[in-house]
KOLTIFI-319102 format. One record per residue (C-alpha): x, y, z; residue in one letter. Coordinates in steps of 0.5 Angstrom, whole numbers. Example, Ala and Ser with C-alpha at 12.3 -4.5 7.8 and 13.67 -1.06 7.14 Angstrom:
2
<<25, -9, 16>, 'a'>
<<27, -2, 14>, 's'>
This chain:
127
<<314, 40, 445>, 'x'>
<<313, 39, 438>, 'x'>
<<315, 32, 438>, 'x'>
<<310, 30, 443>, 'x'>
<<304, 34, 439>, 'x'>
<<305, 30, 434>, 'x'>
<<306, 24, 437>, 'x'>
<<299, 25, 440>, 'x'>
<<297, 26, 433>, 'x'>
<<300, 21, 430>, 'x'>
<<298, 16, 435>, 'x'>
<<290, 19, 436>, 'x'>
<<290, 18, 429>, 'x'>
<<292, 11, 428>, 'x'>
<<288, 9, 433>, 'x'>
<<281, 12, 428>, 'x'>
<<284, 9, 423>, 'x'>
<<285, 2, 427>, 'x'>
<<278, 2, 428>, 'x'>
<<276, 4, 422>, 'x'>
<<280, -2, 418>, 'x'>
<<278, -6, 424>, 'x'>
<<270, -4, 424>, 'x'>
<<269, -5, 416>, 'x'>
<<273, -13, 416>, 'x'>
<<268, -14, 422>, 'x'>
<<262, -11, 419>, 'x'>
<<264, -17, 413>, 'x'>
<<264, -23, 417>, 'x'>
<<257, -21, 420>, 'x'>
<<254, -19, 413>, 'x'>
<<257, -26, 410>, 'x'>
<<259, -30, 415>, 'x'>
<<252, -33, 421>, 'x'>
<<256, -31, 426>, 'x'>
<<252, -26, 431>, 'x'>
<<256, -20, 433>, 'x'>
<<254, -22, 441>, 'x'>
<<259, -28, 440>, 'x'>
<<264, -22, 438>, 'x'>
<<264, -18, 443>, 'x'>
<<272, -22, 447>, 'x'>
<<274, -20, 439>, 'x'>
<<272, -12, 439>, 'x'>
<<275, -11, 446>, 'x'>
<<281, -14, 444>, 'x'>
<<282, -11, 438>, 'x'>
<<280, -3, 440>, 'x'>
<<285, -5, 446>, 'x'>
<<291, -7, 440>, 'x'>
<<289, -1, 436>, 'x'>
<<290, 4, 442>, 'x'>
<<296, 0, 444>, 'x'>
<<298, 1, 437>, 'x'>
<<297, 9, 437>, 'x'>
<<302, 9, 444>, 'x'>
<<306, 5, 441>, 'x'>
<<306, 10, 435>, 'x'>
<<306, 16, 439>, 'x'>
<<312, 14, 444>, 'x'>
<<316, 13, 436>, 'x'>
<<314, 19, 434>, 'x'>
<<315, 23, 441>, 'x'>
<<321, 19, 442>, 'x'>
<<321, 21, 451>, 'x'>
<<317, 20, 456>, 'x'>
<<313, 13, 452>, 'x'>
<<308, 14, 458>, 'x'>
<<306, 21, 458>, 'x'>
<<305, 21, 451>, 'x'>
<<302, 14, 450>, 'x'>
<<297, 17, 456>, 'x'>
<<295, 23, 452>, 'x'>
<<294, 19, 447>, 'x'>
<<288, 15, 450>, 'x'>
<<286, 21, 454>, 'x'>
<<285, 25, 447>, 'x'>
<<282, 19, 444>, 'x'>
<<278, 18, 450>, 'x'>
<<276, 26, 450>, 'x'>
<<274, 25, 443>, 'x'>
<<269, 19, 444>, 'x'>
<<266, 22, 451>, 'x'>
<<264, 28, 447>, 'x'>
<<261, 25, 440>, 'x'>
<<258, 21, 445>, 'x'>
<<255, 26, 450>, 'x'>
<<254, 31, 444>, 'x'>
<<252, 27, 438>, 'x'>
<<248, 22, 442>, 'x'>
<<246, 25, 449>, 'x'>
<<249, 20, 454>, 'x'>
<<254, 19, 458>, 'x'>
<<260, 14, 459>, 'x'>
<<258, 9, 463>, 'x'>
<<262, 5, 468>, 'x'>
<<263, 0, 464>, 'x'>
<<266, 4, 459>, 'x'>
<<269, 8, 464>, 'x'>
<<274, 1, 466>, 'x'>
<<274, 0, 459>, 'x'>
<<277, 7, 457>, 'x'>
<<282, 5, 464>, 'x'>
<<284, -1, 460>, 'x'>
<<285, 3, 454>, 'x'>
<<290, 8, 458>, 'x'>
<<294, 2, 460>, 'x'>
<<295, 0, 454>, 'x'>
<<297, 7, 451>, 'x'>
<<302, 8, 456>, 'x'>
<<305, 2, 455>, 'x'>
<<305, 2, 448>, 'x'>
<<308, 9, 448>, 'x'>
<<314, 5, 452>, 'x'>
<<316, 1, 448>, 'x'>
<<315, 6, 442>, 'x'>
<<320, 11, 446>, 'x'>
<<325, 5, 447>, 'x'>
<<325, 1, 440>, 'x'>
<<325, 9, 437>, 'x'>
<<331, 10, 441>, 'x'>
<<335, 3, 441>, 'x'>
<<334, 4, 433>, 'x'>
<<338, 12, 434>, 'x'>
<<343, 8, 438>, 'x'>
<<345, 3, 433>, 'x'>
<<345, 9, 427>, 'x'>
């Protein structure tokens, strides 16, 4: 049970840090560039669902069973910490878009922490 509580972590925390990394290169290209941010809407849904991959991928590594559930927790935490600074720090709600956004980035987890759990362990059997 540790393993899998540290591979939710790991997993939750390398999708902040995803975001972040991604967020300041994006803030540049709008800054320098004439580049509108509606024209990269495509581009921040593709890299917020490759950092949540990422994070399940993380978390199914570090937890080394059950790539689904861990990789599903994994967006689930990160899904419960955007709802309340949302609800808490800016009085709304998730809307349906963000709820289908939010669905989408479960799917990603999940199958990133599958295949987080299968490389893991492909490497422990080639030791």
């Amino acid at each position: 049970m540790a393993r899998f509580g540290k591979g939710v972590v790991y997993g939750v925390l390398t999708i902040f840090l995803l975001a972040l990394i991604i967020s300041f290169l994006l803030s540049l290209l709008l800054k320098w560039t004439n580049i509108q941010e509606s024209s990269l809407t495509w581009v921040i849904f593709a890299a917020s669902v490759l950092s949540v991959f990422i994070g399940g991928f993380v978390a199914g590594g570090k937890g080394k069973e059950r790539g689904w559930l861990i990789g599903g927790t994994t967006s689930l935490v990160f899904t419960l910490l955007v709802f309340f600074f949302q609800f808490l720090g800016l009085e709304q709600t998730f809307s349906t878009k963000q709820w289908i956004y939010h669905l989408g980035f479960l799917l990603a987890a999940m199958l990133g922490g599958v295949m987080g759990v299968n490389l893991s362990s492909s490497n422990r059997h080639a030791d």
